[in-house]
C-alpha positions as CSV (number, residue, x, y, z in Angstrom):
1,X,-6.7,3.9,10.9
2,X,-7.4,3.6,14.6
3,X,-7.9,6.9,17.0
4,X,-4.7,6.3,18.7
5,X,-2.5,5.9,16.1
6,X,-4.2,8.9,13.8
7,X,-3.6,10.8,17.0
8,X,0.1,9.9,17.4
9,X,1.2,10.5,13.6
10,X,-1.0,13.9,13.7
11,X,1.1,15.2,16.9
12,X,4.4,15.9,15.2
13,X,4.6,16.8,11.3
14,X,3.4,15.0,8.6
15,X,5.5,12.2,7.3
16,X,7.2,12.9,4.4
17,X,6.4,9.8,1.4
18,X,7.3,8.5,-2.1
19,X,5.1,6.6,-3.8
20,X,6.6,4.5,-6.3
21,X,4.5,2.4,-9.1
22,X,4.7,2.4,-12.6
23,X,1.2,2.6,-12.1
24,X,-0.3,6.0,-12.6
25,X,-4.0,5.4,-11.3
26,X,-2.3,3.8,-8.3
27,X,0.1,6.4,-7.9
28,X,-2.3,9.0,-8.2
29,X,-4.9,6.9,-5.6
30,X,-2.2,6.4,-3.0
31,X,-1.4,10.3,-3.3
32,X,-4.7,11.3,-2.9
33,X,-5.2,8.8,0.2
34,X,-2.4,10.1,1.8
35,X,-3.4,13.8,1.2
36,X,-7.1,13.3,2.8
37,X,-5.7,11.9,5.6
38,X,-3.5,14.9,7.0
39,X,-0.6,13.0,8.6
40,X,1.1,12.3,5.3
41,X,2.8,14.7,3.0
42,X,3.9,13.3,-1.1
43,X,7.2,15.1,-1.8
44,X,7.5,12.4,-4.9
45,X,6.6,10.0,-6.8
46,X,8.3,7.8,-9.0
47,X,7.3,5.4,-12.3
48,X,10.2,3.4,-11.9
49,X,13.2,2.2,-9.6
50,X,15.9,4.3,-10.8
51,X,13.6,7.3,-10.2
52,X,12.5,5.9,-6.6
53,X,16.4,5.4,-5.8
54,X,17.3,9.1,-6.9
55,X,14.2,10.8,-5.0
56,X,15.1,8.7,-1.4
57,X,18.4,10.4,-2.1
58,X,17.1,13.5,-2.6
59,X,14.5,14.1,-0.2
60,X,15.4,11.4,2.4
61,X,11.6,10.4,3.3
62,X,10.7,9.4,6.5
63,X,8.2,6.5,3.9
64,X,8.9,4.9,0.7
65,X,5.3,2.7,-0.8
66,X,7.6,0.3,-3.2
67,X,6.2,-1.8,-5.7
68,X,7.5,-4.8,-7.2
69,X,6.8,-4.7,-10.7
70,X,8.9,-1.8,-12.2
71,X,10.2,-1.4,-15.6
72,X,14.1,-1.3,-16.2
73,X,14.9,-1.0,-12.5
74,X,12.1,-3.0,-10.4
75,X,11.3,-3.1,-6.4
76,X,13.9,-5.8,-5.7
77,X,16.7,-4.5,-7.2
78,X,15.9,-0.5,-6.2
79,X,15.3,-2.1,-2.4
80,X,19.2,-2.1,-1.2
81,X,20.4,0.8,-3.0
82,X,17.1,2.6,-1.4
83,X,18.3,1.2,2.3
84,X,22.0,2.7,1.8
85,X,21.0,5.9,0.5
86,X,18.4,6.8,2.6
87,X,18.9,4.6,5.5
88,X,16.0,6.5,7.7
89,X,13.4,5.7,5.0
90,X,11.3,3.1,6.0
91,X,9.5,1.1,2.9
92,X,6.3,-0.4,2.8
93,X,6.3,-3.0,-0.1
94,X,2.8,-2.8,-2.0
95,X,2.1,-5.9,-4.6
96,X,-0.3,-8.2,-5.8
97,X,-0.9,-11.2,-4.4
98,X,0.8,-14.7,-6.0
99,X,3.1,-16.9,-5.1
100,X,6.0,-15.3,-6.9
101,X,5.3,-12.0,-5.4
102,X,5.2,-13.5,-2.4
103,X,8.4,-14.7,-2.3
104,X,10.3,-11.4,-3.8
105,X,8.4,-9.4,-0.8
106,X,9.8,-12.1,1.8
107,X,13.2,-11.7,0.2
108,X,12.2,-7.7,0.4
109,X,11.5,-7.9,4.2
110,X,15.4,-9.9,4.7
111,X,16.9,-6.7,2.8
112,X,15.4,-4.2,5.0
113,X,11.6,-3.6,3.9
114,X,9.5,-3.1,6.7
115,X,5.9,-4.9,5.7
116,X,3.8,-5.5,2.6
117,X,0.3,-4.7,1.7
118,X,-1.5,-6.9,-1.0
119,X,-2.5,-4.6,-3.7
120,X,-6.1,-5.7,-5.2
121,X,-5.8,-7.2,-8.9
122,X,-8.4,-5.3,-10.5
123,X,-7.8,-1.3,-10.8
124,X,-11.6,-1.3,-9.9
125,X,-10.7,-3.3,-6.8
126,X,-8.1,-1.1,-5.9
127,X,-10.7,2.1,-6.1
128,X,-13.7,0.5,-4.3
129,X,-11.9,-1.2,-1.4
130,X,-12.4,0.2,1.9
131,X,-10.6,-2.6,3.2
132,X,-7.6,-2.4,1.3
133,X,-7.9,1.9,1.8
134,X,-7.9,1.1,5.5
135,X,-4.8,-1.4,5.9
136,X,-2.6,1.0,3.8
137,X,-3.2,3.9,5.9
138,X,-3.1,1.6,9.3
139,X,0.4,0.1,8.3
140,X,1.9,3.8,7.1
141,X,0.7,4.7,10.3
142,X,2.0,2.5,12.4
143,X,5.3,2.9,10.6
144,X,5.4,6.0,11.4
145,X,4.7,5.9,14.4
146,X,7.2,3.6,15.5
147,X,10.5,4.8,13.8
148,X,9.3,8.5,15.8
149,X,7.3,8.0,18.7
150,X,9.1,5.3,21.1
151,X,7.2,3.6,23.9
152,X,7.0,4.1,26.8
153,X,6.6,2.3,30.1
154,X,4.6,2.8,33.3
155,X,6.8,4.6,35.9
156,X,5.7,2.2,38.5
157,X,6.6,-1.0,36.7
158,X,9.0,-2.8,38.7
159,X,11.1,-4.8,35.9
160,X,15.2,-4.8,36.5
161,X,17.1,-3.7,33.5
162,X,20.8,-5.1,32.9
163,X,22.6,-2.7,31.7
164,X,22.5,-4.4,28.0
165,X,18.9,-3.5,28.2
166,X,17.7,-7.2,29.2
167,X,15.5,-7.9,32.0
168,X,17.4,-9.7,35.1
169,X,15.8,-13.1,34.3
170,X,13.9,-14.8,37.4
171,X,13.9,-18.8,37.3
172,X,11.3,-18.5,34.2
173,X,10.2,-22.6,34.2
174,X,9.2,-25.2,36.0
175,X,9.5,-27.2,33.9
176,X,11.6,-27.6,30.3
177,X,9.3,-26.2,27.7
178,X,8.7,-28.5,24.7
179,X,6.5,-26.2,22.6
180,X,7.6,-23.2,21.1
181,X,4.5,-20.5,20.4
182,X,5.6,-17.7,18.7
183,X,3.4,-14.8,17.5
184,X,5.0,-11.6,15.1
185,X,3.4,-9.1,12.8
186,X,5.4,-6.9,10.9
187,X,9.2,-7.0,11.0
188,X,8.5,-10.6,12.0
189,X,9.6,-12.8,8.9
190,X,13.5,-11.7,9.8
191,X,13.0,-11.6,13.3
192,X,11.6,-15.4,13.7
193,X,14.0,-16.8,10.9
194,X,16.9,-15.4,13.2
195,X,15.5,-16.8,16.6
196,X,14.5,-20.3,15.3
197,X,18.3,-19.9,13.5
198,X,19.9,-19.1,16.7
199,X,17.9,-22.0,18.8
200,X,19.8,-24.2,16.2
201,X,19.7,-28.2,17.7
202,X,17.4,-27.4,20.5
203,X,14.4,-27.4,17.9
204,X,14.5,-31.1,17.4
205,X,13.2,-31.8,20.8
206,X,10.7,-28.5,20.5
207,X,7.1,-28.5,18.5
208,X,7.1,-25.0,17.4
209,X,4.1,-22.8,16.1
210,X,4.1,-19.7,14.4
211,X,1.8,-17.5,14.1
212,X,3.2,-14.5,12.0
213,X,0.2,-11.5,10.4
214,X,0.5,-12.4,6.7
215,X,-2.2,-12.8,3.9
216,X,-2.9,-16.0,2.3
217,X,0.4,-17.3,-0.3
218,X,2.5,-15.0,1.3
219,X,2.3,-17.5,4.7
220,X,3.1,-20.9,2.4
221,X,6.1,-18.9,0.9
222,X,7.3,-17.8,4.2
223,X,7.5,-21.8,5.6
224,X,9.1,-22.7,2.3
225,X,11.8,-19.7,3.2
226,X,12.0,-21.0,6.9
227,X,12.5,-24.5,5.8
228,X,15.2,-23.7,3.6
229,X,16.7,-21.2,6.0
230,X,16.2,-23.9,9.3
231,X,17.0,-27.1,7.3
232,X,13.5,-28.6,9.5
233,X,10.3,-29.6,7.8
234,X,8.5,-26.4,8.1
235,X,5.0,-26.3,6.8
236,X,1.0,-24.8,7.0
237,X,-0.5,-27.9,9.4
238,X,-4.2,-29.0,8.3
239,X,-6.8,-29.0,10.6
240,X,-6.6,-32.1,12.9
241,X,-2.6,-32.8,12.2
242,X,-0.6,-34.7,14.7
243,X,2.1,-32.0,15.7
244,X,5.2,-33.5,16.4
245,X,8.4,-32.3,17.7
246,X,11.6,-31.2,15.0
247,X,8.5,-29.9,13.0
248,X,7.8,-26.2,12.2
249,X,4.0,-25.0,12.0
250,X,2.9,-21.7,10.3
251,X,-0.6,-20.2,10.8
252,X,-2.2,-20.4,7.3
253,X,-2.8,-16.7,6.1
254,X,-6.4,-15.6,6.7
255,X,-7.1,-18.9,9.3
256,X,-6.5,-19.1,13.1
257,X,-3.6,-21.7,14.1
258,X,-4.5,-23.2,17.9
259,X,-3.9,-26.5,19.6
260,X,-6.0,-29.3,20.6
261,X,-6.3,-32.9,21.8
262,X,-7.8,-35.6,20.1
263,X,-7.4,-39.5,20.9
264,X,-4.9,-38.5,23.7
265,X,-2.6,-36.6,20.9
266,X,-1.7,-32.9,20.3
267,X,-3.2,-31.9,17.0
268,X,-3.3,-28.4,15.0
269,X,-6.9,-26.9,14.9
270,X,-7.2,-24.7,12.2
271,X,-10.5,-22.4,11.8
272,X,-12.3,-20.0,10.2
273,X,-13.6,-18.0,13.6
274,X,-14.4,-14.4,13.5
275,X,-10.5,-12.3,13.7
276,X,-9.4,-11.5,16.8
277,X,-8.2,-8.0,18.0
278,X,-8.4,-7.6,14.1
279,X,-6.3,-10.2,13.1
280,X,-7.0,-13.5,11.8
281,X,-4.3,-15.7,12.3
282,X,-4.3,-14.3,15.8
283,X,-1.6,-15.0,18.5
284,X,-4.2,-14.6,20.8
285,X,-5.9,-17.8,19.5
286,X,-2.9,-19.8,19.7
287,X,-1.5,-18.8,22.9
288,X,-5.2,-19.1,24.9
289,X,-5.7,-23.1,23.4
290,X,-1.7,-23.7,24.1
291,X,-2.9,-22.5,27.7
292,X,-5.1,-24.8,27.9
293,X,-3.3,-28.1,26.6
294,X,-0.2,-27.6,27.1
295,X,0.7,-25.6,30.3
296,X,3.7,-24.8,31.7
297,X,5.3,-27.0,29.0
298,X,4.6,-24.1,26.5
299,X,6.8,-21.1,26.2
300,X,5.5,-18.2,24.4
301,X,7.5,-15.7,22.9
302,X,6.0,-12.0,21.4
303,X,8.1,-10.5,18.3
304,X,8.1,-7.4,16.6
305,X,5.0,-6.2,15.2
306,X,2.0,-3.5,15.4
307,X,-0.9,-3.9,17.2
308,X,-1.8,-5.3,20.5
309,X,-2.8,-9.5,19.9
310,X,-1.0,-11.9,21.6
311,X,-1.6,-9.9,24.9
312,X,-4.7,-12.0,26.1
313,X,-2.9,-14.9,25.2
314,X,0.3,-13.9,26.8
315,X,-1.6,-13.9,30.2
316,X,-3.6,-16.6,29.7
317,X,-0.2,-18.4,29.2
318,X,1.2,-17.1,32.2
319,X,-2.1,-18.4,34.4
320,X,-1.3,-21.8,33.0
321,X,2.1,-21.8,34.5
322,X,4.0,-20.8,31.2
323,X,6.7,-18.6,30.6
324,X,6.4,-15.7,27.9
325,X,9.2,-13.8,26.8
326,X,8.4,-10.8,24.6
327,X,11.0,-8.8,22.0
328,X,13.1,-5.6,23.3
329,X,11.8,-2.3,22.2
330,X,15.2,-1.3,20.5
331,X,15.6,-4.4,18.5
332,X,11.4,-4.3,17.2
333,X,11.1,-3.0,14.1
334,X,7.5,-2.0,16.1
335,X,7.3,-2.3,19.4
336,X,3.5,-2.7,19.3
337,X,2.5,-6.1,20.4
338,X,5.5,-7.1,22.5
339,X,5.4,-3.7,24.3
340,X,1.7,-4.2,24.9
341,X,2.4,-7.7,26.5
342,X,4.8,-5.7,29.0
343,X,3.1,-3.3,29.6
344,X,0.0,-5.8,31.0
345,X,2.9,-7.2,33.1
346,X,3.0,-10.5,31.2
347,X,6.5,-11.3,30.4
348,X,8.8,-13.4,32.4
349,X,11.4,-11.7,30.6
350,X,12.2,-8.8,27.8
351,X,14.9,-9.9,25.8
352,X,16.9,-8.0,22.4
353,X,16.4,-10.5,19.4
354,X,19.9,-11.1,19.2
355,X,20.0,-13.0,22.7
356,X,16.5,-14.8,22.7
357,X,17.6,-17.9,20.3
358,X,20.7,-18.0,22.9
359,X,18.1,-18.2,26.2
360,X,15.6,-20.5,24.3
361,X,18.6,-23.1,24.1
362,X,19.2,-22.5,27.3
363,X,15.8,-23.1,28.8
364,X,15.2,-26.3,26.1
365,X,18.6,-27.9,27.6
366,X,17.5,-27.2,31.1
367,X,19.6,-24.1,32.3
368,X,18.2,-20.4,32.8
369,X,17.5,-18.1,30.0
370,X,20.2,-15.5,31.5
C-alpha cells in the first residue's frame, strides 16, 4: 500500500471488515493480512452467503471482501441483499480469474460492488504472492479511504461551481470532437456503460476508446457487456487495427491501448511497455499518443477510479488543443484519478456522471456541453 494512503486510513479508526469465503486458508490469510497492517479491524467472517448477509446486518462494516463461489447462498445472490441491509458497507469482490467469473463480478460491479481482486488459483499462489498481498491491501485502502476521507481542493483554484455542483462550462472546443478517450479504474464498468448509454446516437459519428484498470478476461467480458448494453460493436482492437467511428475499443487487460498512424490511417497500437503510474492499461498512454494524432479532435474524459493515471495525459491533451472533462467528486465511487486531474488544473470542465453523456451529445452535435 502506498505512504499516502496507509497514512490516510491510519488517521481515523480502523475499518471495520468481513471476510467472506468458503475458504478457510483464505479466510484465515486475508485475516491475518488485515491484522498486520493496523488500519483494518475483522469483526467477522463468514463460510457462506447467508452468514455474510446476517453479519453486514449485524455489524454494519465499513468493508465486506465477497467471494463468488459460496455454497447454498453464493456472492451473486448474497450481493443485493448485502447492499440493502448494510447500505454503508462497501464490497470488494475477490475471485479467480476465468471468463465466467468475469462476467458474475461485472454483473457484481452493476449491483453495487465496488472493485474486484483476482484471487491466485493455487492456495500456494495465494500464500507466496507479494503482488497479489499488495493489490488487496492497496484496493481496501483506497476504499476506505474514499467512502471517509473526501477530497479536497486547493483554496486558490479558481473553478465556478453552479449550484448543482457543475463547473460553469467555458466554450470547451474548437472544434467537434470525433474521438472519445475515456480512462476509469474502479467504479468505472457502471460509470462508462451509463455515459456511452446516455451519449446514445452521437457515438455513431465518435471513435471511442476505453481504457478501464481491469486484469486480463475480465476486460474481454466487459466489451461483450458494453456491446450488449450499447447495441455498437464493442471489442479488444489488435495491434495495428483501423479504428473507425460507431466502433467501441477496450484496452486489453494487462496491455497499453494508444493511437497511431499508419499509411495515412488511425490505427490501435497495442503494447507490452513497462506500466505506467502502476498501471498497465494506462490512461496516460492513451491520452499522451491521442495528443499527438489526434488534437483538438479528441475529447478526453476522466471517471471514477483510485490512483492518479490519466493526469499526464489529461495535460498533454489539453496542450494539444483538446478538451478533458473529468467525473464530480460526489458521483465517483473514488475520486482519485479525476480529482487528481483537477487538481493539476486540467479539466475544461467537472461534470456529475448523470450529465456528462447529456454534454458529450452536445459537444458531438456542435452546441456547448452546458
Amino acid at each position: 500500500m502506498s505512504l499516502s494512503i496507509a497514512q490516510g486510513v491510519a488517521r481515523s479508526q480502523p475499518k471495520t471488515v468481513v471476510i467472506a469465503d468458503d475458504s478457510v486458508v483464505v479466510r484465515g490469510l486475508f485475516a491475518r493480512w488485515l491484522g498486520e497492517s493496523g488500519q483494518f479491524h475483522v469483526v467477522a467472517v463468514a463460510g457462506d452467503g447467508e452468514t455474510a448477509i446476517a453479519h453486514a446486518t449485524r455489524f454494519q462494516p465499513d468493508l465486506m471482501v465477497l467471494d463468488l463461489d459460496m455454497p447454498g447462498v453464493d456472492g451473486v445472490t448474497a450481493l443485493p441483499l448485502i447492499v440493502k441491509e448494510s447500505p454503508r458497507t462497501a464490497v470488494l469482490l475477490a475471485t479467480t480469474l476465468n471468463e465466467r467469473n468475469a462476467r458474475l463480478a461485472l454483473e457484481c460491479m452493476t449491483k453495487g460492488a465496488m472493485d474486484v481482486v483476482s484471487k491466485p488459483d493455487s492456495r500456494s499462489g495465494m500464500t507466496l504472492s507479494l503482488d497479489f498481498r499488495a493489490e488487496f491491501l492497496l484496493k481496501l485502502g483506497h476504499i476506505a479511504q474514499s467512502r471517509h476521507q473526501p477530497g479536497m481542493l486547493p483554496a486558490e483554484m479558481d473553478i465556478d461551481f453552479a449550484a448543482q455542483g457543475q463547473t460553469n462550462l467555458k466554450p470547451l472546443v474548437s472544434v467537434m470532437p470525433r474521438y472519445l478517450l475515456i480512462g476509469a479504474s474502479t467504479g468505472g464498468p457502471r460509470a462508462v456503460a451509463k455515459v456511452l448509454f446516455d451519449i446514445g446516437d452521437s457515438l455513431r459519428d465518435l471513435t471511442t476508446l476505453v481504457v478501464q484498470h481491469m486484469p486480463p478476461v475480465f476486460t474481454a467480458s466487459f466489451a461483450e457487456q458494453v456491446a450488449a448494453q450499447i447495441g455498437l460493436p464493442t471489442r479488444e482492437p489488435y495491434d495495428g487495427e483501423r479504428l473507425c467511428p460507431g466502433t467501441i475499443y477496450i484496452a486489453p487487460g494487462g496491455r497499453h491501448l494508444g493511437v497511431d498512424r499508419k499509411l495515412g490511417h488511425l490505427v490501435a497500437s497495442i503494447g507490452d511497455g513497462p506500466p505506467v503510474r502502476f498501471c498497465r492499461p494506462a490512461v496516460d498512454v492513451l491520452f499522451s499518443t491521442g495528443a499527438r494524432h489526434l488534437g483538438p479532435a479528441a475529447l478526453g474524459l476522466v471517471l471514477t477510479g483510485m490512483g492518479s493515471d490519466g493526469t499526464d495525459g489529461a495535460g498533454a491533451l489539453r496542450q494539444a488543443g483538446a478538451a478533458v472533462i473529468a467525473q464530480d467528486e460526489l458521483s465517483s465511487t473514488i475520486w482519485g484519478m479525476p480529482g487528481s486531474v483537477v487538481r493539476a488544473r486540467h479539466a475544461s470542465a467537472v461534470i456529475p456522471l448523470a450529465e456528462i453523456g447529456l454534454a458529450i451529445r452536445n459537444l458531438v452535435r456542435g452546441g456547448q456541453a452546458g
